[in-house]
C-alpha positions in Angstrom: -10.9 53.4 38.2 -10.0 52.5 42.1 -12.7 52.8 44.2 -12.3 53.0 48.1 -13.8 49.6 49.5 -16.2 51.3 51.4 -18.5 51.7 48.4 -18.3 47.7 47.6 -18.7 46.9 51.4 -21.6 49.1 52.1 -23.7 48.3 49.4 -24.8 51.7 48.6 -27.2 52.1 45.9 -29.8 54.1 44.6 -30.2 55.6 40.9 -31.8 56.5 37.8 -35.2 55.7 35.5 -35.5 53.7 32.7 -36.4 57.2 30.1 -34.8 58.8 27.7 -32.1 57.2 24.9 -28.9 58.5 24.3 -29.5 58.8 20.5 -32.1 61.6 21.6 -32.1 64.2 24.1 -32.6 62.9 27.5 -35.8 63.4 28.8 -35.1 65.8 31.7 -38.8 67.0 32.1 -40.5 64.2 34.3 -40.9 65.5 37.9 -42.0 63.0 39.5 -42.5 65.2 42.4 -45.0 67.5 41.7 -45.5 66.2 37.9 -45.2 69.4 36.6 -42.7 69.9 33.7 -39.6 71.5 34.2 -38.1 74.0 31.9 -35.6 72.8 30.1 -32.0 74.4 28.1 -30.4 71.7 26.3 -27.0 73.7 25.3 -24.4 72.8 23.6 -23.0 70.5 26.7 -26.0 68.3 25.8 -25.7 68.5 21.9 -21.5 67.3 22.8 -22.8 64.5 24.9 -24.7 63.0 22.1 -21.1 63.1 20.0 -19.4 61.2 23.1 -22.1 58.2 21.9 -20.3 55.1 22.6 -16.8 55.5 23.3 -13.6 53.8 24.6 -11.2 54.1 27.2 -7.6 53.9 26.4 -6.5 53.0 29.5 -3.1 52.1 30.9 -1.2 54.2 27.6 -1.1 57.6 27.9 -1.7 58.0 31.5 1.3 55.3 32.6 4.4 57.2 33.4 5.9 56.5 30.2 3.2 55.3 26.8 3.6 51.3 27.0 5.4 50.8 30.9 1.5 49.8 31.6 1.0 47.1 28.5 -0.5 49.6 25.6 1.1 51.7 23.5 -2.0 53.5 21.4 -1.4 52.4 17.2 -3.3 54.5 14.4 -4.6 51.1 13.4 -6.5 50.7 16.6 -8.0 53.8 16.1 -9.0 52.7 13.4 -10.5 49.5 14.6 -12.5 51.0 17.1 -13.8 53.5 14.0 -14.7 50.6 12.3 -16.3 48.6 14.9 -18.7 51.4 15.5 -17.7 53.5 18.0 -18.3 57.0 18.3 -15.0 58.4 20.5 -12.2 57.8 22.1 -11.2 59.4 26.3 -7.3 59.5 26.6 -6.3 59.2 30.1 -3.4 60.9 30.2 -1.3 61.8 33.5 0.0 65.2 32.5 1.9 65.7 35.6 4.4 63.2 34.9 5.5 65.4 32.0 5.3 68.8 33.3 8.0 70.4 35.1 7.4 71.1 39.0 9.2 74.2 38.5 7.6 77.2 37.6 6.5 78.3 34.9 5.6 74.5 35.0 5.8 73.4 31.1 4.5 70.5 29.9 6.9 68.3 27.9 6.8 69.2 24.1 7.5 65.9 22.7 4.7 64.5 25.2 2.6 67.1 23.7 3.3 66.2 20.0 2.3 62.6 20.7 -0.9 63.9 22.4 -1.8 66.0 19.2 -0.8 62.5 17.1 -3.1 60.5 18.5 -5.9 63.5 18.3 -5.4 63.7 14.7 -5.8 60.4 14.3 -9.3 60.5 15.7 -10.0 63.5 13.8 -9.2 61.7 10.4 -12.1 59.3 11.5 -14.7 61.9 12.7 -14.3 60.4 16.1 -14.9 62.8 19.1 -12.1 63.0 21.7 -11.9 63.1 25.7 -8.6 64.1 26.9 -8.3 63.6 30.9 -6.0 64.6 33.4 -5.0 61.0 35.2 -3.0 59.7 38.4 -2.2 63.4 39.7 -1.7 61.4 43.0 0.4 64.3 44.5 -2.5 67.0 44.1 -5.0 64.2 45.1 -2.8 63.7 48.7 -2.1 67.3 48.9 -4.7 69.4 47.5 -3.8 72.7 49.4 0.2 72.5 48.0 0.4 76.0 46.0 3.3 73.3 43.4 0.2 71.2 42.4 -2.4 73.6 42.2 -0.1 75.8 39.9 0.5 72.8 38.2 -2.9 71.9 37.8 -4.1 75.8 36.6 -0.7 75.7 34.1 -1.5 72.5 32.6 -5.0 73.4 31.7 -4.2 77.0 30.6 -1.2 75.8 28.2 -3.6 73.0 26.5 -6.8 75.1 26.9 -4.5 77.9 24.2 -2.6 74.9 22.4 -6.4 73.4 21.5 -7.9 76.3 20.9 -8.2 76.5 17.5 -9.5 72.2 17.5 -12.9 71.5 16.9 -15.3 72.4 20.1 -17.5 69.9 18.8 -14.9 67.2 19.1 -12.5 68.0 21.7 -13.6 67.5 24.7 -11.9 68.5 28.7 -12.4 66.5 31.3 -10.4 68.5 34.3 -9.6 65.4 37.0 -10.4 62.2 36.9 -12.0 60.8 40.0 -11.2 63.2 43.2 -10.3 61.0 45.6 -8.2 61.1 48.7 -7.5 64.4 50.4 -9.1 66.0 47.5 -12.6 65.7 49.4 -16.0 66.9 47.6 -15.4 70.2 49.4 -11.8 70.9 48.2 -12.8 69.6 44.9 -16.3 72.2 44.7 -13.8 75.2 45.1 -10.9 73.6 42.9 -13.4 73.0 40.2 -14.5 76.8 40.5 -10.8 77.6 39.8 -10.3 75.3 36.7 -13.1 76.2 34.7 -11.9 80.1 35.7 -8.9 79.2 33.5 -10.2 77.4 31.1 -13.1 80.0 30.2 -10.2 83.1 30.4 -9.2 81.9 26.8 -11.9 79.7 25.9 -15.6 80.4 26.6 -16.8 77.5 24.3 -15.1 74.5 24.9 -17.1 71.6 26.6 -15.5 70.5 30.0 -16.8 66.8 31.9 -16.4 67.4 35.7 -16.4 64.2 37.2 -18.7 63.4 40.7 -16.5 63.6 43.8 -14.9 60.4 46.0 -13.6 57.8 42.7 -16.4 59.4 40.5 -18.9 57.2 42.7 -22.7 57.8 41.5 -24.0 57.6 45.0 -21.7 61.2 45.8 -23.7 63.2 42.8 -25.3 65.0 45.0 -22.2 66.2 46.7 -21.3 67.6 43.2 -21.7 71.9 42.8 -21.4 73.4 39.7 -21.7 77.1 39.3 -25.0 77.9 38.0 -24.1 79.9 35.0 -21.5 77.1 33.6 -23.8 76.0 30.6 -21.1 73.7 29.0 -20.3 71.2 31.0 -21.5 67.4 31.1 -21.3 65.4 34.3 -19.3 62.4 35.0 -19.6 59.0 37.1 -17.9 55.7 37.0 -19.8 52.3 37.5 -18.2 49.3 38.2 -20.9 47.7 40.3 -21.0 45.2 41.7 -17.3 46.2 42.4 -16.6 42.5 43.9 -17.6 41.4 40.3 -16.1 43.6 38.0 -12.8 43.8 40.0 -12.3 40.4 41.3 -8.6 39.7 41.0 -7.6 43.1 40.7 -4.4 43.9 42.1 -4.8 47.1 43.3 -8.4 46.1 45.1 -7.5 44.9 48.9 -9.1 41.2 49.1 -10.0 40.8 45.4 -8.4 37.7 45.3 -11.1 36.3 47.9 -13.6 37.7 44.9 -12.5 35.5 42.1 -15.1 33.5 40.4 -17.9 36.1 41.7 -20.5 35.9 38.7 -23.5 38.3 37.2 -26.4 36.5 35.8 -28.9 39.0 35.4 -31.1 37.8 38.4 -34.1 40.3 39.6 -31.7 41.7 42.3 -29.0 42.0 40.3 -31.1 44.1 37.5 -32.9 46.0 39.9 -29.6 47.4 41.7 -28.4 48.6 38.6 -31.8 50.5 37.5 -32.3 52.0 41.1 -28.5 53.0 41.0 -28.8 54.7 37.4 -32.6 56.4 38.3 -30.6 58.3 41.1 -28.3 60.1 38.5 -31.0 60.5 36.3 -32.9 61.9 39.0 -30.0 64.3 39.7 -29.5 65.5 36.4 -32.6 66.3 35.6 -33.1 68.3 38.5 -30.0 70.2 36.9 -30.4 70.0 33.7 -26.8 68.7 33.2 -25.8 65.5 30.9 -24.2 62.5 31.8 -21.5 60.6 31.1 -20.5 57.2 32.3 -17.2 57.6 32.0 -15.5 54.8 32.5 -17.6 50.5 33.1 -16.1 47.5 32.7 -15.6 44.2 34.1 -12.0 42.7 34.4 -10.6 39.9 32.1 -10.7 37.6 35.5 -14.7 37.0 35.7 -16.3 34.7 33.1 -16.7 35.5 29.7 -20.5 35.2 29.9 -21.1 37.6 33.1 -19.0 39.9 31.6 -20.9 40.0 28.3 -24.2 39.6 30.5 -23.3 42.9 32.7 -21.9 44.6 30.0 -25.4 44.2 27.8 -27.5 44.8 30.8 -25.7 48.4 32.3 -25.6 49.8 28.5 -29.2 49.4 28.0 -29.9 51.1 30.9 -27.4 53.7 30.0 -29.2 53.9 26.9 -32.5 54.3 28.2 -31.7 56.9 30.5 -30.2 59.1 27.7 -26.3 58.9 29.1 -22.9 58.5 27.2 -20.5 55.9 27.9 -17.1 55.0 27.9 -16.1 51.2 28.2 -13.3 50.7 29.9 -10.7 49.3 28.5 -9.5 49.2 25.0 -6.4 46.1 25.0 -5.5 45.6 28.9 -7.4 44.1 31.9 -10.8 44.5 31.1 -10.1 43.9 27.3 -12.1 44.1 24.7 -9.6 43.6 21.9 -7.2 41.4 22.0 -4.1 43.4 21.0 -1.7 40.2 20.5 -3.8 39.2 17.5 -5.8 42.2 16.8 -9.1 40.6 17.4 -12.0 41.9 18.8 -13.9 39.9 21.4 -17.1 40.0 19.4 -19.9 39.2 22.3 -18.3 41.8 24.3 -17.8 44.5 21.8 -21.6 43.7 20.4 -22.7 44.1 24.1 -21.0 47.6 24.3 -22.2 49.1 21.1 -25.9 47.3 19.9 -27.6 49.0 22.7 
């Protein structure tokens, strides 16, 4: 969820129309170039996107380098709060790499793995669908070309891509890195991508993979995005936490954010129309493709005011909604909170403005 302060400084934007809802297909067929219709496929990717919904991200657990070092340790009774407030799934960040062994044939930690295939089961038992990520793989990020983390990388995918294969395609869902960033450029990750789903579709041809965009998952570098043609089963990925000086004032992992605190979102005309022109881009993209999208991970941190928060948060999920995309809120119980886990409470504006869109 770091984004490189270029982004925020330049003031990039451009995005998607206001068409579609996500408890439909997305309309993928207005050509606003030449008006004529576009045929359309929606596969399975698109039918899997629809079970994504309205989910949450359960950040700062799983992909820490030990469950709880980063504040959260995941309960059975928060999944089942987040059942019962509505939501439709859950995406695990999880950083694999800190449980797999750099030495060949590089196996991932057993005990890690059973408390993976817990927390699955858990959704499961509540007919939510499930994301499971691979997180913080800073050493493959800095190093992209080191044959250690690419074998890493192909090992870890082909060991869960067999352990999960006989889970529910309809409710397990790959996303195969989070946000390429770094030395992992939009090049590197093109042909890295290529390899992954190469050893995902060698023992499973109908799993559902999320590739995320290139550069932090940041919407303006869709475009930079290439997906082989006859991949049919994957949904796309961007992050939005625009304006970043809002949603990560204070952050401490955000160079200057400090200077940022008290920045507010009121909903002004600007302020709206930034979002819609940043969202019609995506849409634009995908339906050019014929791919569906996921916001993967939104949020604004537990440092702005309450009311911009809840004022964003209504605002970008309507317009997520309208243009036929999933979404992810992030976070669950940590710095961009939406339950408090001292008390077990939900923050009921926020939670209302992620959902009753």
């Amino acid at each position: 969820m770091k984004w490189i302060s270029i982004f925020l400084i330049s003031g990039f934007s451009v995005m998607f129309s206001d068409t579609g809802c996500s408890t439909d297909y997305p309309d993928v067929n207005n050509d606003q170039t030449d008006n004529t219709p576009k045929p359309v496929v929606f596969n399975k990717a698109f039918l899997r996107n629809r079970n994504i919904g309205k989910g949450i991200n359960f950040g700062n657990a799983l992909e820490a380098p030990n469950e709880g070092d980063w504040g959260l340790r995941i309960r059975k009774s928060y999944i089942q709060a987040i059942k019962d407030a509505g939501f439709n799934s859950a995406r695990f960040p999880i950083c694999w790499s800190a449980h797999t062994s750099t030495e060949e044939p590089h196996t991932i930690d057993q005990n890690f793995l059973n408390r993976v295939d817990e927390i699955i089961a858990w959704c499961f038992e509540r007919d939510l669908t499930v994301i499971i990520t691979i997180h913080h793989f800073n050493e493959l990020y800095d190093y992209p070309n080191s044959e250690t983390y690419r074998d890493m990388i192909f090992s870890i995918w082909d060991q869960l891509t067999e352990h999960y294969s006989s889970y529910n395609h309809d409710k397990l869902i790959f996303e195969l890195l989070n946000e390429p960033h770094n030395n992992l450029t939009a090049y590197q990750w093109n042909l890295l991508l290529v390899e992954l789903l190469d050893v995902v579709r060698a023992k499973d041809t109908d799993r559902t993979v999320i590739l995320d965009v290139p550069e932090w998952g940041y919407h303006g570098y869709i475009t930079d995005l290439v997906i082989p043609e006859e991949e049919d089963n994957a949904i796309v990925s961007v992050r939005y936490y625009l304006p970043y000086q809002f949603t990560h004032q204070g952050a401490h992992w955000a160079t200057g954010s400090e200077a940022w605190l008290g920045t507010t979102w009121t909903g002004t005309e600007y302020e709206r129309s930034t979002v819609i022109n940043d969202l019609t881009f995506v849409k634009d993209w995908a339906t050019e493709h014929n791919r569906p999208i996921t916001i993967g991970e939104f949020g604004a941190i537990i440092y702005a005011d309450h009311t911009s928060r809840v004022t964003w948060t209504n605002f970008v999920t309507s317009k997520f909604k309208e243009n036929g995309f999933s979404w992810s809120y992030f976070d669950f119980g940590v710095l961009f909170k939406v339950y408090n886990i001292d008390n077990n409470t939900w923050d009921e504006e926020l939670k209302d403005a992620v959902l009753k869109n």
